[in-house]
C-alpha positions as CSV (number, residue, x, y, z in Angstrom):
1,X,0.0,0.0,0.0
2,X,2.9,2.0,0.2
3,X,2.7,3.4,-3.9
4,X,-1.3,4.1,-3.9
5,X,-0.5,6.2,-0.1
6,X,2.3,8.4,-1.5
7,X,0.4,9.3,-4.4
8,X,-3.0,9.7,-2.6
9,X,-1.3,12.4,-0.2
10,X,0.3,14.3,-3.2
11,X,-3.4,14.1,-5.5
12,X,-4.9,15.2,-2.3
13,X,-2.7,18.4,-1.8
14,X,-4.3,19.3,-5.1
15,X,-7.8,18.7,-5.0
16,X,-10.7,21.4,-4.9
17,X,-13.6,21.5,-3.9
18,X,-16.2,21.0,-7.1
19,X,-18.6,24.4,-7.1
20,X,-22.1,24.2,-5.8
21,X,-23.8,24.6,-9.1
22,X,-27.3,22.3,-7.7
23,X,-29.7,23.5,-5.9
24,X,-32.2,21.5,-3.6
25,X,-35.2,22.3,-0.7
26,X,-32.1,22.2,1.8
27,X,-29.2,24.6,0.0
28,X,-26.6,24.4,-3.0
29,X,-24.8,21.4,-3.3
30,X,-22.4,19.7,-6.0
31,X,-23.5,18.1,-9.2
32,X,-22.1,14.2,-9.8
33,X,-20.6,15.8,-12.8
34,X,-18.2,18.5,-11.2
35,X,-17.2,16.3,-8.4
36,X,-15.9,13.7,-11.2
37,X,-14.4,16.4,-13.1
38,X,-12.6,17.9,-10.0
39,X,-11.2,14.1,-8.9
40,X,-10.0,13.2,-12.1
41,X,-8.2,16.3,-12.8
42,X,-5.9,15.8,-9.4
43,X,-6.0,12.2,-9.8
44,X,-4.5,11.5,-13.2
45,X,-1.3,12.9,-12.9
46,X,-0.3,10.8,-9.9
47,X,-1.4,7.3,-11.9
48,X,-4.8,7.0,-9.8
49,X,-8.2,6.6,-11.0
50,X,-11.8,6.4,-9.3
51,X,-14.1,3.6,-10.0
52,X,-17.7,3.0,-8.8
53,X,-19.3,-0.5,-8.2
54,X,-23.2,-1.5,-7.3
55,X,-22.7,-4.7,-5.1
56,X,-25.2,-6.8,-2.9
57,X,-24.8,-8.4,0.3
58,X,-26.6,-9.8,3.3
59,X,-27.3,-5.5,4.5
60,X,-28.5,-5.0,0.9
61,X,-27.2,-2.9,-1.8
62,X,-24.7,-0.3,-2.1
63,X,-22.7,1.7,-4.2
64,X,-18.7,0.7,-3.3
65,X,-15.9,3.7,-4.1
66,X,-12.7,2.7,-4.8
67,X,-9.4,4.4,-5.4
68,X,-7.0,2.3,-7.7
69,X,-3.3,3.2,-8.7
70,X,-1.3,2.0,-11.4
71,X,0.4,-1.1,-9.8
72,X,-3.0,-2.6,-8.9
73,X,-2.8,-1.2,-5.4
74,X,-6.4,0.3,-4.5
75,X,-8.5,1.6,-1.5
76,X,-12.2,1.4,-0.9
77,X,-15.0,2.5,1.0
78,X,-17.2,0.3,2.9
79,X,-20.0,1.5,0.6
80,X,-23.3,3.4,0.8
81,X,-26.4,2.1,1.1
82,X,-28.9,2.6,-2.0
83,X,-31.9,3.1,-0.4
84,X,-34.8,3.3,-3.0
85,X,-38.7,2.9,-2.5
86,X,-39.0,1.0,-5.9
87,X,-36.5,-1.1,-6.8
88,X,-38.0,-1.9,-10.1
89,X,-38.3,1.2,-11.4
90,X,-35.3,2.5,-13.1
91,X,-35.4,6.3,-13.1
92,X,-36.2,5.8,-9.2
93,X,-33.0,3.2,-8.4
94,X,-30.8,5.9,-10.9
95,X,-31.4,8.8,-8.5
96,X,-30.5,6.1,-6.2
97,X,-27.1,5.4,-7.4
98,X,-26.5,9.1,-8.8
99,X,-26.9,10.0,-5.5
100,X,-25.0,7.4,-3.5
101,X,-22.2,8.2,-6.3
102,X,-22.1,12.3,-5.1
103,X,-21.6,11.2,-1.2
104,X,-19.3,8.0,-1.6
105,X,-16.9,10.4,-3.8
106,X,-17.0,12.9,-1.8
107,X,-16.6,11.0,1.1
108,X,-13.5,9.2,0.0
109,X,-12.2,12.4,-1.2
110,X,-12.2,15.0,1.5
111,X,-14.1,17.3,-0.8
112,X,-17.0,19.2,0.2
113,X,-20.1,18.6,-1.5
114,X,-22.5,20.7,-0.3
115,X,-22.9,23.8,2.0
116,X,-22.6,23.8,5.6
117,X,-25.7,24.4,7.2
118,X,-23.7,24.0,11.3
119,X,-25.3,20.5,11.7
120,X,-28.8,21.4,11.9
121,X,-29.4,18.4,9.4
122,X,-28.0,16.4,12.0
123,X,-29.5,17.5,15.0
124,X,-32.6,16.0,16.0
125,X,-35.8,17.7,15.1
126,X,-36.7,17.7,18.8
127,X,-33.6,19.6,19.5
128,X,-33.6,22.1,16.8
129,X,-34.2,26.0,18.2
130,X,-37.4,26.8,17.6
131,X,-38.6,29.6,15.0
132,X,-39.7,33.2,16.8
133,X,-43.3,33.7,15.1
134,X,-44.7,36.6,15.4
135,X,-48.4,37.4,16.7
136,X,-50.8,38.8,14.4
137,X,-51.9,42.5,15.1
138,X,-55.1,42.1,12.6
139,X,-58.5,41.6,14.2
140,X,-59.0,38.4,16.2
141,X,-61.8,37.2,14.5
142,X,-60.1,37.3,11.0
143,X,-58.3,34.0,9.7
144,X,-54.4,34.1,8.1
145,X,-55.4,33.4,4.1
146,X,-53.7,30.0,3.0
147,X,-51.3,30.6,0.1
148,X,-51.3,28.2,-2.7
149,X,-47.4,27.5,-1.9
150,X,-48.2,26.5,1.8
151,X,-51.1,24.3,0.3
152,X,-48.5,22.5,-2.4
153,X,-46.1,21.7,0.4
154,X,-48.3,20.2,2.6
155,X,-50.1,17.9,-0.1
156,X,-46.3,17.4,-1.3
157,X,-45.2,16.8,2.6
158,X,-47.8,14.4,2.8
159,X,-46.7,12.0,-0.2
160,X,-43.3,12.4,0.6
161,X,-44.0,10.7,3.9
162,X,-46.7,7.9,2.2
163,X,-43.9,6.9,0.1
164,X,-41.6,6.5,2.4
165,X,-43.8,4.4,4.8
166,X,-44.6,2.4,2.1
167,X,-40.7,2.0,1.7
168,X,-40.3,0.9,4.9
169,X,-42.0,-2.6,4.4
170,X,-38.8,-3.2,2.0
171,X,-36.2,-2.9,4.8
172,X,-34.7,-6.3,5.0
173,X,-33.0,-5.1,8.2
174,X,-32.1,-3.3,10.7
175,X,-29.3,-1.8,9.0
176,X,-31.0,-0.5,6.3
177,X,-33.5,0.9,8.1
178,X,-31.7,2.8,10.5
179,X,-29.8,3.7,7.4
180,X,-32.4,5.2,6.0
181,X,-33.2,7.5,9.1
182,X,-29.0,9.0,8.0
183,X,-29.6,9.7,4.2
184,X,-33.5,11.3,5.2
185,X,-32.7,13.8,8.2
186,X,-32.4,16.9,6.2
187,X,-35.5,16.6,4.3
188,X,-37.0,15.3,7.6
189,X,-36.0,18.9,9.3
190,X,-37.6,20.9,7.3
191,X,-41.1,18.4,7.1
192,X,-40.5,18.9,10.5
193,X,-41.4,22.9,10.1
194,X,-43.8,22.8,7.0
195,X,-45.9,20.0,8.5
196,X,-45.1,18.2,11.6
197,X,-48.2,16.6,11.5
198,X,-47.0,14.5,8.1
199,X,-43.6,14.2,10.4
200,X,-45.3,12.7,13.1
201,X,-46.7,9.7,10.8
202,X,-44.0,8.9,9.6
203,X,-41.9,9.0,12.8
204,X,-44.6,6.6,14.4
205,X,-44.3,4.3,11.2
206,X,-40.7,4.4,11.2
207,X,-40.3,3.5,15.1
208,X,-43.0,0.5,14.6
209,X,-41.0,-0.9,11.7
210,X,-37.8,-0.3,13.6
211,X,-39.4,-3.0,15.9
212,X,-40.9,-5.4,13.8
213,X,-37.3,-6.0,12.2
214,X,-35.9,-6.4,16.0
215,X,-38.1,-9.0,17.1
216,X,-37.6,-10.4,13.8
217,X,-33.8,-10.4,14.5
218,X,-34.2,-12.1,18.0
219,X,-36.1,-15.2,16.6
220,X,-33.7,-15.4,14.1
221,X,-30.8,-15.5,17.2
C-alpha cells in the first residue's frame, strides 16, 4: 500500500472543492458531474483513478468507491447504502445510485459537497431551536389566508411521507432501516417545520417498523 498512499497524499494536496452549481429544498450542493471532473483532474497525474461499483450483500445494496493506482494497489470504501422505494423502477433506483455516487466520492475524497448548514441536518428535530413567530396585530376574529405554496407543500409533505412508509416494508434489516433514518434527516427537518403533522406519521411508522425488524432479528438468534 505503500505506492497508492504516497500518491494519494500528493493528489490530495491538489484537490478542490467542485462548485455548488445544484440547488435543492435544503441549499446548494455539488452536481455528480463537477465532483468527477474535479477528482480526475488531481487524480490523473499521480497514476490514480476512481471507479464505482453497485454490489449486494446480506445489508443489501450499495454503491462501493474505490481508489485504484497503477500497480493494482487500491482503496475502498465500505459502501453506501442505495436506499430506494421502488427497486423496479429505473429512473427511481438511478437517482439512487446518482446519488450514493455524489456522497461516496466525496466521502473518500475530502471534498466538500454541499454547503454547511452548522449540523442542523444532524440535529434532531426535537432539538432544533425553535422559530420566533410573530403574533398577528389584525382583528382576532379574521383567519391568516392559505397561500397556494403552503397548500403544495403540505399535499407534497404528505406523499413524501406515504412513500416512504410504504418504503419501509422493504427494509430487510435493521441496518438498512436505521440507514435510511441518516440519508432522510435533512429533508426530515424541514417536514419537520412545513408540516409536523406528516412528520409525526411517519416518525410513528418508522419507530413500529424499527421493531418489527428487531423482534424479527431475536427469533432469528
Amino acid at each position: 500500500m505503500q505506492l497508492i498512499s504516497k500518491a494519494l497524499v500528493a493528489a490530495l494536496a491538489e484537490i478542490e472543492n467542485p462548485p455548488l452549481a445544484g440547488r435543492a429544498n435544503y441549499g446548494k450542493y455539488a452536481l455528480l458531474v463537477d465532483c468527477l471532473k474535479v477528482s480526475r483532474k488531481a487524480l490523473s497525474p499521480h497514476g490514480l483513478a476512481l471507479t464505482q461499483m453497485v454490489s449486494t450483500d446480506a445489508e443489501g445494496d450499495k454503491l462501493v468507491t474505490r481508489i485504484v493506482h497503477i500497480s493494482g494497489e487500491f482503496i475502498e470504501d465500505d459502501g453506501t447504502p442505495l436506499l430506494c422505494d421502488n427497486k423496479s423502477n429505473p429512473q427511481k433506483m438511478g437517482s439512487a445510485i446518482t446519488y450514493a455516487r455524489r456522497y461516496g466520492l466525496c466521502s473518500i475524497l475530502g471534498i466538500v459537497g454541499e454547503q454547511d448548514d452548522d449540523g442542523q441536518a444532524a440535529t434532531p428535530v426535537s432539538e432544533l431551536p425553535k422559530k420566533s413567530v410573530q403574533k398577528p396585530t389584525a382583528n382576532k376574529s379574521s383567519k391568516p389566508v392559505q397561500t397556494l405554496s403552503e397548500a403544495q407543500n403540505r399535499i407534497e409533505w404528505a406523499s413524501w411521507v406515504d412513500n416512504h412508509i410504504e418504503g419501509f416494508k422493504k427494509h430487510k434489516n435493521i441496518s438498512e432501516h436505521t440507514a435510511w433514518s441518516t440519508f432522510t434527516k435533512k429533508d426530515r427537518a424541514i417536514c419537520a417545520e412545513e408540516n409536523p403533522e406528516a412528520l409525526d406519521a411517519l416518525e410513528k411508522a418508522y419507530i413500529t417498523r424499527k421493531n418489527e425488524l428487531l423482534n424479527h432479528r431475536k427469533q432469528e438468534g
